[in-house]
Backbone as numpy.savetxt, mean C-alpha at the origin, in Angstrom:
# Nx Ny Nz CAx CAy CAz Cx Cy Cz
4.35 -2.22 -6.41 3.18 -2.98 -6.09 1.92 -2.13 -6.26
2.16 -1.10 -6.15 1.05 0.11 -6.12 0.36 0.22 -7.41
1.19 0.04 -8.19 1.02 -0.11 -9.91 0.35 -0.83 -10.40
1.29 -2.08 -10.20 0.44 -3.56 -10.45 -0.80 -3.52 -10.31
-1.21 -3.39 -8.42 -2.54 -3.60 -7.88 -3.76 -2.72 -8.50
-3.00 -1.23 -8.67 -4.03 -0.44 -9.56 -4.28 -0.67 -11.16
-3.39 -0.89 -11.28 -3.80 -1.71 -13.17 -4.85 -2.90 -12.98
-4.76 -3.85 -11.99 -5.77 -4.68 -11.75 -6.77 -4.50 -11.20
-6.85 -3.05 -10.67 -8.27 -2.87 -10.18 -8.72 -2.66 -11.13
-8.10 -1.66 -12.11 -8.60 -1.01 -13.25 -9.37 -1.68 -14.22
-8.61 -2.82 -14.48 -9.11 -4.40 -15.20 -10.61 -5.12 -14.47
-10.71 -4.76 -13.64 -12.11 -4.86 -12.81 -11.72 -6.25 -12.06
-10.33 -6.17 -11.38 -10.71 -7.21 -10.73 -11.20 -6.96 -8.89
-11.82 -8.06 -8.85 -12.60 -7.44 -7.34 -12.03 -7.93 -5.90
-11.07 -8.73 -6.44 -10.35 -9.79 -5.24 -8.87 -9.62 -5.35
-7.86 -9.05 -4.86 -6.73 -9.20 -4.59 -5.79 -9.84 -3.54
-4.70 -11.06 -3.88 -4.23 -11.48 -2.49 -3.15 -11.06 -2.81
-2.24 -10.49 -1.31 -1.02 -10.17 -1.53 -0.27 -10.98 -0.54
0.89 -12.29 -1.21 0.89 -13.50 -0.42 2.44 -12.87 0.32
2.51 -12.86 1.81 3.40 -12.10 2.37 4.01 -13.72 3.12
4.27 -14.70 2.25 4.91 -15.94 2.59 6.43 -15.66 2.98
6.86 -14.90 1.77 8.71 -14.66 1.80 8.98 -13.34 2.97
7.66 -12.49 3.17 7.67 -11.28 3.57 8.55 -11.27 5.23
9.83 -10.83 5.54 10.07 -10.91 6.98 9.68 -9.50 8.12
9.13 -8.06 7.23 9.06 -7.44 7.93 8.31 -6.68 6.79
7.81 -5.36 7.43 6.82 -4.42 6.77 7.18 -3.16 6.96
7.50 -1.78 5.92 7.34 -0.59 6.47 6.09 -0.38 6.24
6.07 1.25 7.02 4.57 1.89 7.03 4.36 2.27 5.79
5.42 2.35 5.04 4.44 2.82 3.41 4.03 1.79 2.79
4.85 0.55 3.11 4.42 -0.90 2.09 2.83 -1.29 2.89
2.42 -0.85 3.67 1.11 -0.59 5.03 -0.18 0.50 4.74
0.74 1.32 4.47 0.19 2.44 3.71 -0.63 1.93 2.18
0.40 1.18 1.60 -0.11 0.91 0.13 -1.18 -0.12 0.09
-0.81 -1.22 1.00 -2.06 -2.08 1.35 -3.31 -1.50 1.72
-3.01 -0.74 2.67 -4.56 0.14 3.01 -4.71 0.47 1.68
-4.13 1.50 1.10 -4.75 2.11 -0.05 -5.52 1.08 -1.41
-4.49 0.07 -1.15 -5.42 -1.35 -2.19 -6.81 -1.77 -1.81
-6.53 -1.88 -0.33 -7.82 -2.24 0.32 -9.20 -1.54 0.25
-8.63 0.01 0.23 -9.79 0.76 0.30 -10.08 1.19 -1.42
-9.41 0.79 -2.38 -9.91 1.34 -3.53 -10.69 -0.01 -4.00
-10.42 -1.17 -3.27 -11.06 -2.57 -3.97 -12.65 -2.07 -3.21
-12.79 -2.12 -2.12 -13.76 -1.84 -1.55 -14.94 -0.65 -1.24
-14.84 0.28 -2.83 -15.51 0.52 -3.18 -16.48 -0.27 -4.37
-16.59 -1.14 -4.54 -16.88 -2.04 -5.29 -17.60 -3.27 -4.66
-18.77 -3.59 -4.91 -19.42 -4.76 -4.39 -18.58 -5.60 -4.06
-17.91 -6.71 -2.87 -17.32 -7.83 -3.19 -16.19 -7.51 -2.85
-15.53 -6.14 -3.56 -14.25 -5.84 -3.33 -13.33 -6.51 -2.41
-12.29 -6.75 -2.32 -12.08 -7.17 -0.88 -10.13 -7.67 -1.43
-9.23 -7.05 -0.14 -7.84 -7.49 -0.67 -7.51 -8.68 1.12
-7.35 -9.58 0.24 -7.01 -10.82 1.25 -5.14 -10.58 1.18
-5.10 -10.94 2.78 -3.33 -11.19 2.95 -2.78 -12.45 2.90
-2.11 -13.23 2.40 -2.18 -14.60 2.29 -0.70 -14.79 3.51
-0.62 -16.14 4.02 0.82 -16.22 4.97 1.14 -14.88 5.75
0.18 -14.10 6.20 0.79 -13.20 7.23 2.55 -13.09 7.97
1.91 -14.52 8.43 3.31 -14.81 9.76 2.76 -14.43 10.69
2.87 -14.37 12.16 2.85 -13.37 13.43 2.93 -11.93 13.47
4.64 -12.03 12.95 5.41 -10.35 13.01 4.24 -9.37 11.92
4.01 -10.09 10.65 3.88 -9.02 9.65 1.83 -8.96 10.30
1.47 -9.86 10.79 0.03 -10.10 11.48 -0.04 -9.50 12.39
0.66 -9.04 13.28 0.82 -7.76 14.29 0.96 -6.50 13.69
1.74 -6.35 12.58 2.19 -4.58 12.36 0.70 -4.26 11.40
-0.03 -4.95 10.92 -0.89 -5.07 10.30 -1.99 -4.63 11.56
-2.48 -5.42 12.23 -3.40 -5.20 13.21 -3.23 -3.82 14.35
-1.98 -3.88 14.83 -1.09 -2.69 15.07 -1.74 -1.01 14.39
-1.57 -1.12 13.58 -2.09 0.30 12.69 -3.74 -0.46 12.46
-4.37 -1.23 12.64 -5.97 -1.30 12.58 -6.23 -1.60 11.46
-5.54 -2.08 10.55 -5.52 -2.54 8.67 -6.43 -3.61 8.84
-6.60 -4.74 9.96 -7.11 -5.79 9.66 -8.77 -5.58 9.70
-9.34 -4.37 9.58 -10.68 -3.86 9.54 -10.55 -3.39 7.85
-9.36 -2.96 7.39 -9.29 -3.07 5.71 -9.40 -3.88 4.57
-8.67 -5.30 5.35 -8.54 -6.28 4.60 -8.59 -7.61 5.24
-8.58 -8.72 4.75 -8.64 -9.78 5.35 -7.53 -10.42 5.72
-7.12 -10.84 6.47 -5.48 -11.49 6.87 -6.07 -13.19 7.20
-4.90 -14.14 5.88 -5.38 -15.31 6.27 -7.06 -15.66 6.39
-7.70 -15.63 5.14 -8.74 -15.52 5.56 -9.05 -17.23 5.05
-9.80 -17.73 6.35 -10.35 -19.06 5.84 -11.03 -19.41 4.89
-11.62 -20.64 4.33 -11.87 -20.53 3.31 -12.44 -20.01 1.96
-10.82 -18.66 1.82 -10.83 -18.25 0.68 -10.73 -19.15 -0.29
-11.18 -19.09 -1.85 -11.30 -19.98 -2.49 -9.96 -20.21 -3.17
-8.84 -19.44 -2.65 -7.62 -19.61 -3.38 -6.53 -20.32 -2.00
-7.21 -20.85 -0.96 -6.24 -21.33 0.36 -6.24 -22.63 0.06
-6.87 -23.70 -0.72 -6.25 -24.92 -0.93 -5.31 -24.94 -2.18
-5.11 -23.76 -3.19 -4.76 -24.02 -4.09 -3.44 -22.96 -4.34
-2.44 -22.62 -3.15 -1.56 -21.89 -3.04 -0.34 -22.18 -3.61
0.28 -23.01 -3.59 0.89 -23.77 -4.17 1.37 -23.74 -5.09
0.11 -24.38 -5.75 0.37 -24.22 -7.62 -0.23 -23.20 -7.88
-0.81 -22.02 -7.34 -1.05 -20.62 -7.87 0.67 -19.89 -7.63
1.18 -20.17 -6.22 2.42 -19.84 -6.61 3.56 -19.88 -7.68
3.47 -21.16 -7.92 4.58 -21.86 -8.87 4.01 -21.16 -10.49
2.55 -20.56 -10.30 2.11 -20.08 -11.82 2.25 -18.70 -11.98
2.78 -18.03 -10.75 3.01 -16.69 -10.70 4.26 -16.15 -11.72
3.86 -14.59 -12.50 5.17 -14.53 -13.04 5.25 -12.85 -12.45
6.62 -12.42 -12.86 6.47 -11.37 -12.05 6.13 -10.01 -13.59
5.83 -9.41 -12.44 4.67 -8.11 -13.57 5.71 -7.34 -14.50
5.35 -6.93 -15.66 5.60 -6.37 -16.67 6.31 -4.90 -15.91
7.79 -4.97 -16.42 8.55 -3.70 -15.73 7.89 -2.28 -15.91
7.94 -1.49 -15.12 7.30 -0.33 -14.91 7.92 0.39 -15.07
7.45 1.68 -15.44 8.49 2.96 -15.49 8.94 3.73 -13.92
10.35 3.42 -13.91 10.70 3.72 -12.88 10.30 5.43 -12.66
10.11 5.48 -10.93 9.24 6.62 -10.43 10.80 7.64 -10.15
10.67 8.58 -10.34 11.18 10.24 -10.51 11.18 10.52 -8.74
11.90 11.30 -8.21 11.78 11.57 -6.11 10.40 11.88 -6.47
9.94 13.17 -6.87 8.28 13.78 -6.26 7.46 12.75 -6.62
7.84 11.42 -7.56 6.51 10.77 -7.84 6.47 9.81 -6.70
8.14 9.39 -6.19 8.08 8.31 -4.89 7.73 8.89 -3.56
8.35 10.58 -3.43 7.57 11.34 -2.45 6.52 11.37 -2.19
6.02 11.56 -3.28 4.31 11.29 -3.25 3.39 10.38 -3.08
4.36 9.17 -3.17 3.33 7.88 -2.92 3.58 7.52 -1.91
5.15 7.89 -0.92 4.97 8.05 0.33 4.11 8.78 1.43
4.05 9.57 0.86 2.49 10.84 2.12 1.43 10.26 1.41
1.11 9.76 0.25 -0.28 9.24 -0.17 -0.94 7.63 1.23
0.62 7.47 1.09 0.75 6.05 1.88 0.13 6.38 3.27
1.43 7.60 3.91 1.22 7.11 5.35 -0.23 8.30 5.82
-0.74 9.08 4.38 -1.96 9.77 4.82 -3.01 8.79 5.17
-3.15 7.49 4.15 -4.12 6.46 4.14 -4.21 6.11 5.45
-2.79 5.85 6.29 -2.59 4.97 7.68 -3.24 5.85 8.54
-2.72 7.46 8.48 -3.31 8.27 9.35 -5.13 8.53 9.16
-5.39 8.37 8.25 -7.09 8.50 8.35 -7.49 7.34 8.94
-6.80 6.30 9.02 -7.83 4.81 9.55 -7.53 4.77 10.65
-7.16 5.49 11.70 -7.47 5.61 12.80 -6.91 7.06 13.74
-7.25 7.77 14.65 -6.88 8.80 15.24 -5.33 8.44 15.75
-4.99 7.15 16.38 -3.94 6.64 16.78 -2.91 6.60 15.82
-3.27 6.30 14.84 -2.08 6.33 13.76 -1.92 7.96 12.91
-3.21 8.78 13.06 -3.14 10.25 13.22 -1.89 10.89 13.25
-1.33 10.09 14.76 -0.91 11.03 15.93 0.77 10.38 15.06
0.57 9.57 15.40 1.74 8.40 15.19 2.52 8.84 14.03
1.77 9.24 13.07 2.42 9.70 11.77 2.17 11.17 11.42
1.78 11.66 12.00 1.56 13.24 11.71 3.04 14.44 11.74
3.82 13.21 12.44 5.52 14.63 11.68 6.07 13.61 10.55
5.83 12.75 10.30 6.40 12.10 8.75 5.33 12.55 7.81
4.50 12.78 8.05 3.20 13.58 7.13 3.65 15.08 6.52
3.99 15.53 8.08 4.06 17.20 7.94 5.85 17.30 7.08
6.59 16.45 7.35 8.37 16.29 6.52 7.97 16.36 5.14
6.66 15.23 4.97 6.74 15.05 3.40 5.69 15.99 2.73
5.09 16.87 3.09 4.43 17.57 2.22 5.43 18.80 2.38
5.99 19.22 3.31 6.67 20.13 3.13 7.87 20.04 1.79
8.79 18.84 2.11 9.28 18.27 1.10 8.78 18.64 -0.70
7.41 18.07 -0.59 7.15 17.75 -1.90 6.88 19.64 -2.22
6.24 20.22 -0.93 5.76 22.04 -1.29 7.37 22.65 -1.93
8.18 22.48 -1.59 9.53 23.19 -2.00 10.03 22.31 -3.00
10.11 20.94 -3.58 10.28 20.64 -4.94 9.57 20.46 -5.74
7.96 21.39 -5.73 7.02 21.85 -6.61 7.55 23.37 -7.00
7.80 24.24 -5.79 7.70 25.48 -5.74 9.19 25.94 -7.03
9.03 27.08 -8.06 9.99 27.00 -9.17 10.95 27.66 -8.24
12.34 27.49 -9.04 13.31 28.10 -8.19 13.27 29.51 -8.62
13.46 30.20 -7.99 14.15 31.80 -8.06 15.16 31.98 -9.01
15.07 32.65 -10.00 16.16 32.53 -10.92 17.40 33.84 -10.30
18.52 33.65 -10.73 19.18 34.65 -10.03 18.74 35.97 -10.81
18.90 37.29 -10.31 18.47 38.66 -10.22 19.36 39.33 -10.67
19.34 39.81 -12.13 20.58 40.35 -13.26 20.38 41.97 -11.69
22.31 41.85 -11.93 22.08 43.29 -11.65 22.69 44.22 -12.30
């Protein structure tokens, strides 16, 4: 999704909805990545990433970590809420991607839950040893190995 959304920013688009209709639950990196959509649209006049069908559950874990100051959840009349439907039924799914390598999915994990930890001190705290796992992680499968030592 990270892909997708950034190829379409790239394309200059200024409005993204990500319709969480089928969605039954959320991790913090799929949270993580939303923030990060949110905040790269919104450098941009207008910018703005709408959540379409929340639910309750996924409308709590959202508000929960303070995202709903990122993006819009359910937002009334957006100009795409009478016409969900048949924007659904016209959806196709995105052009396959090159599958990601561990350090590139490592990496978009701490990219993720760094985003969560800057948008608020609370989520700081909250994520600061899954922060400190994964950079350590990624520091030792950057670092070259030691080759063995002719003797």
């Amino acid at each position: 999704m990270k892909d997708f959304g950034d190829a379409r920013i790239l394309a200059g688009e200024c409005c993204l909805v990500v319709d969480l209709e089928a969605c039954t639950g959320m991790d913090s990196t799929f949270m993580g990545t939303l923030a990060g959509m949110a905040s790269r649209l919104a450098v941009n006049p207008g910018g703005v990433l709408h959540i379409a069908e929340a639910g309750m559950r996924n409308r709590r874990s959202l508000e929960d970590l303070g995202l709903d100051f990122l993006m819009e959840i359910d937002p009334p009349g957006a100009s795409w809420c009478d016409d969900l439907e048949t924007l659904r039924a016209r959806l196709k799914p995105p052009q396959s991607l090159a599958p990601q390598d561990k350090l590139q999915r490592t990496t978009h994990v701490l990219e993720a839950h760094q985003l969560l930890a800057d948008t608020n001190e609370k989520n700081a705290q909250v994520f600061s040893s899954v922060i400190a796992v994964l950079e350590n992680e990624l520091a030792e499968n950057r670092e070259p190995a030691n080759p063995p030592r002719e003797s």
